[in-house]
N, C-alpha and C positions, 0 to 999 in steps of 0.2 A: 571481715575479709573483703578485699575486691574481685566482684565481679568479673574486672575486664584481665584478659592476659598481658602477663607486663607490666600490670601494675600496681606499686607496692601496696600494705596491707592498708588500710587509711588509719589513721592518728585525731585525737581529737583535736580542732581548731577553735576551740573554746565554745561553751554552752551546746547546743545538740548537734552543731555542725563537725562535716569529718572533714578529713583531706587526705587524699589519695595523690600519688608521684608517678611518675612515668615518666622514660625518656622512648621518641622517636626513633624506631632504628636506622632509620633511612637519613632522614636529615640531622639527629641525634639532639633534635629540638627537647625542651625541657617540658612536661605537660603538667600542670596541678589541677587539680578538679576538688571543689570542694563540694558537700553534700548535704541537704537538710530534709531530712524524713519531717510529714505532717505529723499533728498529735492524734489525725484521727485517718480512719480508712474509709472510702465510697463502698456503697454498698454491692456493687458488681462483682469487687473482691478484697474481702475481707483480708486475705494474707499477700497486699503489696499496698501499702504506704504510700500517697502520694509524693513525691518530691520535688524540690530544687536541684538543678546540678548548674556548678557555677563552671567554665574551662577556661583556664588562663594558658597562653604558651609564651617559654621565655620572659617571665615577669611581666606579660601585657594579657588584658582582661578580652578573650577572644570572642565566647556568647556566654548564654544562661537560657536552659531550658528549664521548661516547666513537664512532668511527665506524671499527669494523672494516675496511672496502674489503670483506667479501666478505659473504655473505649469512648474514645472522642465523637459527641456528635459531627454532623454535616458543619463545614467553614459555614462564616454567616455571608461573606463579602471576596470580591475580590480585591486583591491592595493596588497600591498605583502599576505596578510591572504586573499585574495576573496573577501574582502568588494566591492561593487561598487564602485568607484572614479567620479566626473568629474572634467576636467581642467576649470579652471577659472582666468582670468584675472584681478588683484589686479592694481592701482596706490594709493602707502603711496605717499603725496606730490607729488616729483618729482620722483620718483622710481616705474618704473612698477617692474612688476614682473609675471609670470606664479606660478600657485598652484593647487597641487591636493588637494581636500577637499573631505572628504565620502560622499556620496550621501544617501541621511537615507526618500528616496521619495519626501517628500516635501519639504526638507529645506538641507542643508549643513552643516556638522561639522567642521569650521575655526580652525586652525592652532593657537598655541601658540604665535610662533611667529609673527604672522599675526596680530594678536588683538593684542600686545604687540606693533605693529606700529602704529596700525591706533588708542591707547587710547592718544597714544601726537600727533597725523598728526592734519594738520590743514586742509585736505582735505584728502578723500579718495571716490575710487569709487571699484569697484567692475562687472566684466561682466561677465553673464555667460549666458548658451546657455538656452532658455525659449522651449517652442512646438513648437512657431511661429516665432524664431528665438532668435537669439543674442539680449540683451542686458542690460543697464548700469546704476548700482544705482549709485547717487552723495549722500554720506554725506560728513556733515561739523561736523567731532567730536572734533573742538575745545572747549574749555573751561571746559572739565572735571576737577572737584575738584582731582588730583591727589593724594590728601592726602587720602581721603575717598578713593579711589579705592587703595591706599597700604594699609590704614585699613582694609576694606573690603574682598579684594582679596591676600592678597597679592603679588599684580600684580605693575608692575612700566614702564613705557614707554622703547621703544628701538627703534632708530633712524634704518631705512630701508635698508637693501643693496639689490643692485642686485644679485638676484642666480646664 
């Protein structure tokens, strides 16, 4: 069931991912959000799941956060306009990688390119710095219907390089 009011119940979008609908009442915009729980919890709290949430509006691919469940250390940086930053550690597959993502308190705003890897990886983790230290969600985001996520979003997978 969804969380948010307004909107529908989610539906599977192939392998562990959901997808959830909404429309805007106001502009009567169209919202899809899709969703990928970790396979594992931080130890802060055991009964919330780290996640993905992807928000697409009107078939165009709007952000993607990243929302730990447990409490984000201290930003590391500030980004070029002042925003908070922190660095965090991505593996698409075989491909690590170093990312600054904004730091928005509780959760992190992921990169384009970033979700554009990890919607065709067949493994991806993610580390970043908690209160109580470092560390590492595992998903498994295979099996996303990619058709549905270029209708949707229009968003299309892109294989990893090192930065």
């Amino acid at each position: 069931m969804s969380p948010y009011q307004d909107e529908r119940d989610g539906v599977s979008a192939g392998g562990k991912w959901m997808k959830f609908q909404s429309e805007d009442k106001m502009t009567g915009a169209k919202k899809t959000r899709f969703e990928l729980l970790s396979n594992n919890y931080f130890r802060e709290d055991p009964d919330y799941k780290p996640r993905i949430e992807l928000i697409c509006t009107n078939g165009k691919y709007a952000y993607a956060d990243f929302n730990p469940g447990a409490k984000l250390g201290r930003p590391d940086y500030p980004g070029f306009w002042g925003q908070p930053k922190m660095e965090v550690r991505v593996r698409t597959d075989d491909v690590p990688n170093r990312k600054g993502w904004n730091w928005r308190g509780h959760f992190l705003s992921m990169d384009k390119g970033t979700i554009r890897g990890a919607i065709g990886a067949q493994l991806f983790n993610v580390e970043v710095k908690t209160r109580t230290g470092y560390a590492i969600a595992e998903f498994s985001p295979a099996g996303l219907n990619l058709d549905d996520m270029k209708k949707s979003c229009d968003l299309t997978p892109k294989k990893p390089s090192r930065d």
